[in-house]
TITI-190560 format. One record per residue (C-alpha): x, y, z. Coordinates in nm, 4 decimals. Each point is the difference from the previous one (the first is absolute). Layout:
# TITI-190560
FIMI         X         Y         Z
FIMI         X         Y         Z
...
//
This chain:
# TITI-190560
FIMI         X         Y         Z
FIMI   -2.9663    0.0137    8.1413
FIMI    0.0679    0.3580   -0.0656
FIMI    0.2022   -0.0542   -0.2063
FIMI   -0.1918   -0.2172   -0.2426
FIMI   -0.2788    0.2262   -0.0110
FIMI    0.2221    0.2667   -0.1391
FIMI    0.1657   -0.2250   -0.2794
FIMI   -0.3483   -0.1241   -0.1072
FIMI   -0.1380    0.3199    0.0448
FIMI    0.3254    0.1445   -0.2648
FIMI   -0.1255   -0.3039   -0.2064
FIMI   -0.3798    0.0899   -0.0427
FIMI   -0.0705    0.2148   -0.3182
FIMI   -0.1671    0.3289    0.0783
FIMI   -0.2944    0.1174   -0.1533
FIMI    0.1639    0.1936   -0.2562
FIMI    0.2051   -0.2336   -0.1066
FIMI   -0.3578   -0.2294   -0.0305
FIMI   -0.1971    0.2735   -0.2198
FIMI    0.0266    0.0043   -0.3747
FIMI    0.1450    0.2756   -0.1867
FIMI   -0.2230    0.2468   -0.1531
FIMI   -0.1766    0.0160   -0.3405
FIMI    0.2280    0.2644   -0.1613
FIMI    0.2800   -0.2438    0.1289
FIMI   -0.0565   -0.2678   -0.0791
FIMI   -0.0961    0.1106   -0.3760
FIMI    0.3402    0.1982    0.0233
FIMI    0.1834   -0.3436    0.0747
FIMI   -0.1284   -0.2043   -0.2523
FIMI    0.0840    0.2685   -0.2695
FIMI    0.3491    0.0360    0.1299
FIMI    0.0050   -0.3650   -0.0549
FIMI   -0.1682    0.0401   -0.3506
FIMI    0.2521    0.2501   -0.0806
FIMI    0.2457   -0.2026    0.1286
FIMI   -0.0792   -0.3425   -0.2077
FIMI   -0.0184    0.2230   -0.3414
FIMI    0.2907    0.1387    0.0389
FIMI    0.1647   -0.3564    0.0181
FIMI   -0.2226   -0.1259   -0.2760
FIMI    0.1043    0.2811   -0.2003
FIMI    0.3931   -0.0680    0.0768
FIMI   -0.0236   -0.3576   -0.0556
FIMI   -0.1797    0.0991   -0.3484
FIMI    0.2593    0.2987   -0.1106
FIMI    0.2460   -0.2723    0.1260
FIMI   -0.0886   -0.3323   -0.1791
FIMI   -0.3126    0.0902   -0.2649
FIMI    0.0804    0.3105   -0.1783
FIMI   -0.0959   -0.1524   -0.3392
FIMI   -0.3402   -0.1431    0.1581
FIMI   -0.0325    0.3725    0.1772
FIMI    0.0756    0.1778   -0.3722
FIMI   -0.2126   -0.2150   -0.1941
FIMI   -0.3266    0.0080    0.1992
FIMI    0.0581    0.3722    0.0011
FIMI    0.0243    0.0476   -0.3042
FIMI   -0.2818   -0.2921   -0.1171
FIMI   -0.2677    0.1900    0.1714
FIMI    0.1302    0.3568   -0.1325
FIMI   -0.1125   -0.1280   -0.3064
FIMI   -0.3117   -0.2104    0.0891
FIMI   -0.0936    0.3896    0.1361
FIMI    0.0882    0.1803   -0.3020
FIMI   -0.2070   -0.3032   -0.2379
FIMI   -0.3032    0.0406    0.2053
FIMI    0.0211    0.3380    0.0277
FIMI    0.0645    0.0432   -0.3903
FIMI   -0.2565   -0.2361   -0.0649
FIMI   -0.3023    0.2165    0.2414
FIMI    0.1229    0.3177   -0.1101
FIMI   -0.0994   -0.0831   -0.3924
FIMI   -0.3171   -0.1778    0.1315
FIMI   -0.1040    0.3248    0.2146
FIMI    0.0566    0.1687   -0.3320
FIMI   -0.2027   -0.1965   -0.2039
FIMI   -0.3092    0.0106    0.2478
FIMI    0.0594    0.3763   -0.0167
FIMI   -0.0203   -0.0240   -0.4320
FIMI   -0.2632   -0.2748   -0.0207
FIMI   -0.2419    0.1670    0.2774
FIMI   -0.0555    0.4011   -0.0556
FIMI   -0.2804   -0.0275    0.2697
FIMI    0.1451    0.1506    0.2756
FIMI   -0.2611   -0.1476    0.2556
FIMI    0.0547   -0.3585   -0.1688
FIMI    0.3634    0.0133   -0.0066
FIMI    0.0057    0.0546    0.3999
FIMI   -0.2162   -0.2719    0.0507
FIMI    0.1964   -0.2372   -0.1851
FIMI    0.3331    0.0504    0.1606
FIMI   -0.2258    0.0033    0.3591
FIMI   -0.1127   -0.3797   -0.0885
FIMI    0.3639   -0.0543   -0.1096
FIMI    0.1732    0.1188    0.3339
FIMI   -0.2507   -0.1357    0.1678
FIMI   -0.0022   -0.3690   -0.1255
FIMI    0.3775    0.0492   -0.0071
FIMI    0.0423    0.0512    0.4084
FIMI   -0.2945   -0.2820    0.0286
FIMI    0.1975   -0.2215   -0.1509
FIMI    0.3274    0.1058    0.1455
FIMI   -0.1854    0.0158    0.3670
FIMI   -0.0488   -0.3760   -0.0425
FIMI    0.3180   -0.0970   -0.0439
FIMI    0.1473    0.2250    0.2196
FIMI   -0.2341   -0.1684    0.2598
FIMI    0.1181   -0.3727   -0.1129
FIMI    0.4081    0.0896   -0.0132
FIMI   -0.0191    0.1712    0.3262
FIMI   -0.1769   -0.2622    0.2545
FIMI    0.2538   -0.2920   -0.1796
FIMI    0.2553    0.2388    0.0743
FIMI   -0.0700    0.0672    0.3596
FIMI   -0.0672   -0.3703    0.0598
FIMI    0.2916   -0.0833   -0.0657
FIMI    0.1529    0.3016    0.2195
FIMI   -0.2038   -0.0658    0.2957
FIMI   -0.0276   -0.4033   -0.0210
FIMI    0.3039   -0.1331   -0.1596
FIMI    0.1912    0.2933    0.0054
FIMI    0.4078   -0.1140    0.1630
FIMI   -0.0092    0.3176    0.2028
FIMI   -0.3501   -0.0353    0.1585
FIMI    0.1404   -0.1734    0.2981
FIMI    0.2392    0.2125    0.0840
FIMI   -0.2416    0.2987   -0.0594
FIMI   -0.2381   -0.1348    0.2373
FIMI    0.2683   -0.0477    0.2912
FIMI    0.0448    0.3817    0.0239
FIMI   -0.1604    0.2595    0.2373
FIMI   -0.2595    0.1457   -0.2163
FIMI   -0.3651   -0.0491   -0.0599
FIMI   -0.0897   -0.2966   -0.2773
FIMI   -0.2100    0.2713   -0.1622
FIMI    0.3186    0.1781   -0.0709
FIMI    0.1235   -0.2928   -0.1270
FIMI   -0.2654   -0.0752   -0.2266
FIMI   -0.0169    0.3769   -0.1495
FIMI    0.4123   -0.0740   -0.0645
FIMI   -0.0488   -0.2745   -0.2028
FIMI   -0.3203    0.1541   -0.1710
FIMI    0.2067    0.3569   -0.1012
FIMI    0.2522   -0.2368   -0.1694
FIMI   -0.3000   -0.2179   -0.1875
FIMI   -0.1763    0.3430   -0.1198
FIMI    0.3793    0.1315   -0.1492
FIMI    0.0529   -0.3983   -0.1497
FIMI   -0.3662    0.0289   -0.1714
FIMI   -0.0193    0.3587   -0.1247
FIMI    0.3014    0.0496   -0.1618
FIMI   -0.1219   -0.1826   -0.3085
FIMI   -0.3400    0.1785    0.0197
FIMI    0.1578    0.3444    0.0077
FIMI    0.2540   -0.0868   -0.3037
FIMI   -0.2907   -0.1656   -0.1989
FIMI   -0.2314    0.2956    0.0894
FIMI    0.2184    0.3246    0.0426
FIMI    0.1044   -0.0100   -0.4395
FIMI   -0.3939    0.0279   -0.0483
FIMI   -0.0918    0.2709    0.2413
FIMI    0.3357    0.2361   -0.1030
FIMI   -0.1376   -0.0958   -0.3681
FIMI   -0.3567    0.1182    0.0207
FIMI    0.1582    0.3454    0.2340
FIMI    0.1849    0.0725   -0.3113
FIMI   -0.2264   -0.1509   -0.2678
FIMI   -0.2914    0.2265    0.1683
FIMI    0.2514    0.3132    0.0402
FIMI   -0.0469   -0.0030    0.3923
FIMI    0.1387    0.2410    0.2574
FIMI    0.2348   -0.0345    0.2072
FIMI   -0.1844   -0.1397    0.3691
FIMI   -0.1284   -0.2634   -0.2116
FIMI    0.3167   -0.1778    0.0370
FIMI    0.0603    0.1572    0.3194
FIMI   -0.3140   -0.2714    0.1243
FIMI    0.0897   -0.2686   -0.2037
FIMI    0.2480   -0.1679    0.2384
FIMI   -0.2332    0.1157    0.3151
FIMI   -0.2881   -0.2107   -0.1994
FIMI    0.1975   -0.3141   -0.0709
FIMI    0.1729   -0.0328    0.3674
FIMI   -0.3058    0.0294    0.1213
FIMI   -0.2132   -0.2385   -0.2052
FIMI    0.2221   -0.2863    0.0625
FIMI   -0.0499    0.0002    0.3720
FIMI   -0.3626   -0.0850   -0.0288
FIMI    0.0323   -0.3246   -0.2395
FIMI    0.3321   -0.0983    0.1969
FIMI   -0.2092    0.0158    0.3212
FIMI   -0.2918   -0.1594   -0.0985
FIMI    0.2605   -0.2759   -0.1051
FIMI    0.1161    0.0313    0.3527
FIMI   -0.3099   -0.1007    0.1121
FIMI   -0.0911   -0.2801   -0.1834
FIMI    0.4063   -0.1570    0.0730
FIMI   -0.1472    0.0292    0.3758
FIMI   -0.3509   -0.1290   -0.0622
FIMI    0.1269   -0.3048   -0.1592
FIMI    0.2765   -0.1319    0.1625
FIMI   -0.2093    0.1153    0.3138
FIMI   -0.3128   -0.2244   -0.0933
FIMI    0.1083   -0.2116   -0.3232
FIMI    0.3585   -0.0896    0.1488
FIMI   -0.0391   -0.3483   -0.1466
FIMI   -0.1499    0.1216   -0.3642
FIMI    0.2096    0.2681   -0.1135
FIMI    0.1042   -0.1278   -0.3498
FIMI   -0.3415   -0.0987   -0.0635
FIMI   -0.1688    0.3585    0.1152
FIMI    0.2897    0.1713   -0.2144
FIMI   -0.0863   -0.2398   -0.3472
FIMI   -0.3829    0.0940    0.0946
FIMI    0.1216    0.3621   -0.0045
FIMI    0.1661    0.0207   -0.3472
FIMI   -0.2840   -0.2128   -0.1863
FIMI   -0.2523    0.2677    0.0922
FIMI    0.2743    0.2475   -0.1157
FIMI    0.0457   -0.1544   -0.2939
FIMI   -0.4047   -0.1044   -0.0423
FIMI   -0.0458    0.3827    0.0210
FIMI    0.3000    0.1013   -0.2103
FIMI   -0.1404   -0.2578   -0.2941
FIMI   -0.3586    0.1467    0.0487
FIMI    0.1301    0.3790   -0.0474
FIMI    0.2028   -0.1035   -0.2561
FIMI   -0.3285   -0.1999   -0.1851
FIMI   -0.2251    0.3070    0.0447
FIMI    0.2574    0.2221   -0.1492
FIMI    0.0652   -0.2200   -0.3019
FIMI   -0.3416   -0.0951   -0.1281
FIMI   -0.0772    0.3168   -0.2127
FIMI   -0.0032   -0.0610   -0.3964
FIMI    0.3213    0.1035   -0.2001
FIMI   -0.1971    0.2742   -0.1896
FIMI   -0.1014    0.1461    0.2999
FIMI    0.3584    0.1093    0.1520
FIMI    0.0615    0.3485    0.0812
FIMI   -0.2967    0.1048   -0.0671
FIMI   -0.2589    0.1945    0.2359
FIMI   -0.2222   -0.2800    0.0625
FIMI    0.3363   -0.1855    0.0570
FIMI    0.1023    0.2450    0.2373
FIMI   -0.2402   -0.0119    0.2056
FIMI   -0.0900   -0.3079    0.0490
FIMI    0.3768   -0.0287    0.1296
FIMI   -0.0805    0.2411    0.2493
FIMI   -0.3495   -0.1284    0.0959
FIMI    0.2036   -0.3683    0.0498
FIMI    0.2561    0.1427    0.2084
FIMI   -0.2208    0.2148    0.2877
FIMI    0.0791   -0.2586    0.2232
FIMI    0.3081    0.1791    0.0508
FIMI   -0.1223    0.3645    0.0601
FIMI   -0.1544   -0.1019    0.3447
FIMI    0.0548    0.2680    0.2811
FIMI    0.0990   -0.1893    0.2401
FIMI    0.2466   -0.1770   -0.1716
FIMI    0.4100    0.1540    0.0587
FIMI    0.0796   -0.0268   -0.3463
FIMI   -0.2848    0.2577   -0.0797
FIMI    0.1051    0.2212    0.2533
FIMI    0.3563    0.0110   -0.1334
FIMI   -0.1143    0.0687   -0.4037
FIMI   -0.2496    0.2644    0.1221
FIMI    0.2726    0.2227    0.2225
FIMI    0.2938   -0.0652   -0.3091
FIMI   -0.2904    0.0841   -0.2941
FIMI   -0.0692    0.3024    0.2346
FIMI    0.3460    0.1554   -0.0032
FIMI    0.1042   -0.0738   -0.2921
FIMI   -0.2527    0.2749   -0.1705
FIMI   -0.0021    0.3129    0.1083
FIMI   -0.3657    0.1488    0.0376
FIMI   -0.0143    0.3959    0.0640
FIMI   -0.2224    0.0354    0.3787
FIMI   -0.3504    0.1290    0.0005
FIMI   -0.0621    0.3544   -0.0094
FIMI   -0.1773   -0.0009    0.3597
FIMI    0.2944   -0.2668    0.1694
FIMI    0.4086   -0.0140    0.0064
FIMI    0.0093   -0.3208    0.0531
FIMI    0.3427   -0.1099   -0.1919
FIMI   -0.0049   -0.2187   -0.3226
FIMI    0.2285   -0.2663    0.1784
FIMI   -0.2527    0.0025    0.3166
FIMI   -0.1951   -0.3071   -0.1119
FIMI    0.2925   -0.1933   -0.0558
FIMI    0.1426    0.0341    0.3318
FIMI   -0.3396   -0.0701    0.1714
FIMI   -0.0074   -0.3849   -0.1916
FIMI    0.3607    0.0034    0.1268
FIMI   -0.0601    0.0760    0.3329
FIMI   -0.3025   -0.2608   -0.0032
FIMI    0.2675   -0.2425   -0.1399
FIMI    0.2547    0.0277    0.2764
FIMI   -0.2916    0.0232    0.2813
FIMI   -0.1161   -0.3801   -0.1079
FIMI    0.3751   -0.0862   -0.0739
FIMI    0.0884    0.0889    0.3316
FIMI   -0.3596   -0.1660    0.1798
FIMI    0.0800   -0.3473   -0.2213
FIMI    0.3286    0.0088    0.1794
FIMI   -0.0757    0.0237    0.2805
FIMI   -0.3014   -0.2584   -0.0024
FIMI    0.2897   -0.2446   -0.1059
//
């Protein structure tokens, strides 16, 4: 009888042997095992595709250098065709701004498709779920790897235009110091708010997810045709003119709202990217605005997270 007790006792996990591993590592684990699948992606690739590897590298080396060719000469056109200093500003604002707008869409579309496929139909979800850590780590796994899969397009489409405008605009040097800061941070918030609606609908619309997705893009592309119609209807003799001007501007406030991300970003890059001399009674630095819409961006980065 003693004996049995003892064996089963030997059997019986102890408590800490029960208890999960902490935050830190758990996090540290699944980045070793990150690491750990790149590396053998990247063999396999160096191994088997180094044409495929060489050509894509080299493809979007040049799609970067076109659009960044192609901004830079527009940037110094504006600059020609609008003297007014206070009118040129305001131009590129609406620009950058109804630039990230549009780009914040998308990056909100791409990114819940591409986490749910991770987290729903993903062949390692299983096996990801069988392990001794929290399903909220799990989740915030497969959502690090759907924000790098969605904003690496957004920052090579993106990055030519800002470097442009730095250089077209004769910038200093912290401008491009926040420019990566800026972009890392905006695409957390649209890839989150993807997050969210992935979760919301196959939570409550499990059996109408195709349906809720086509619903999606015809209002996307109901409101894409509408900006595109109020943009167009002005008379040929009327282009590039002041009226014309501003009634571009006047059509496009939509995207100048404050609480919108994409305003947030334009404001803090505008904002470093021309040095102002501080008032006489303050020493407040030139580059001190910018880094308060940056630290604004990365507080409701980091909140959006963690709401997901």
């Amino acid at each position: 009888m003693a004996t049995s007790w003892a064996i089963r006792k030997q059997a019986e996990p102890s408590a800490d042997a029960l208890s999960l591993a902490s935050l830190s590592a758990e996090a540290r684990a699944l980045w070793r095992l990150r690491y750990q699948r790149f590396r053998w992606a990247l063999r396999i690739v160096l191994a088997e595709s180094r044409l495929r590897l060489a050509l894509i590298a080299v493809l979007s080396l040049v799609l970067w250098g076109v659009i960044f060719w192609l901004c830079l000469d527009g940037f110094h056109f504006l600059r020609a065709a609008v003297a007014h200093t206070p009118t040129h500003d305001q131009i590129v604002h609406h620009v950058f701004g109804m630039y990230l707008l549009a780009l914040m869409l998308m990056l909100t579309i791409s990114s819940g498709i591409l986490l749910y496929g991770m987290l729903f139909r993903g062949p390692d979800i299983a096996f990801l779920l069988t392990l001794p850590v929290s399903t909220e780590r799990v989740f915030l796994h497969k959502f690090q790897e759907a924000v790098w899969l969605s904003s690496w397009a957004f920052v090579l489409l993106s990055s030519p235009m800002f470097v442009a405008y730095g250089l077209a605009a004769q910038s200093p040097w912290y401008y491009y110091a926040v420019l990566v800061p800026f972009l890392a941070a905006f695409s957390y918030i649209p890839a989150a708010v993807g997050a969210m609606a992935c979760l919301v609908v196959v939570r409550w619309f499990p059996g109408a997810r195709m349906l809720f997705l086509a619903g999606v893009i015809v209002v996307l592309l109901a409101g894409g045709a509408w900006v595109v119609r109020g943009l167009s209807s002005t008379s040929p003799g009327d282009l590039l003119t002041p009226n014309w001007f501003q009634s571009i501007l006047h059509r496009l406030r939509f995207s100048q709202h404050r609480m919108l991300p994409s305003w947030w970003v334009s404001m803090g890059i505008l904002e470093a990217s021309q040095p102002k001399q501080p008032a006489p009674w303050t020493t407040r630095p030139p580059w001190a605005e910018s880094l308060l819409f940056l630290g604004l961006t990365i507080s409701n980065a980091l909140f959006f997270r963690q709401v997901a």
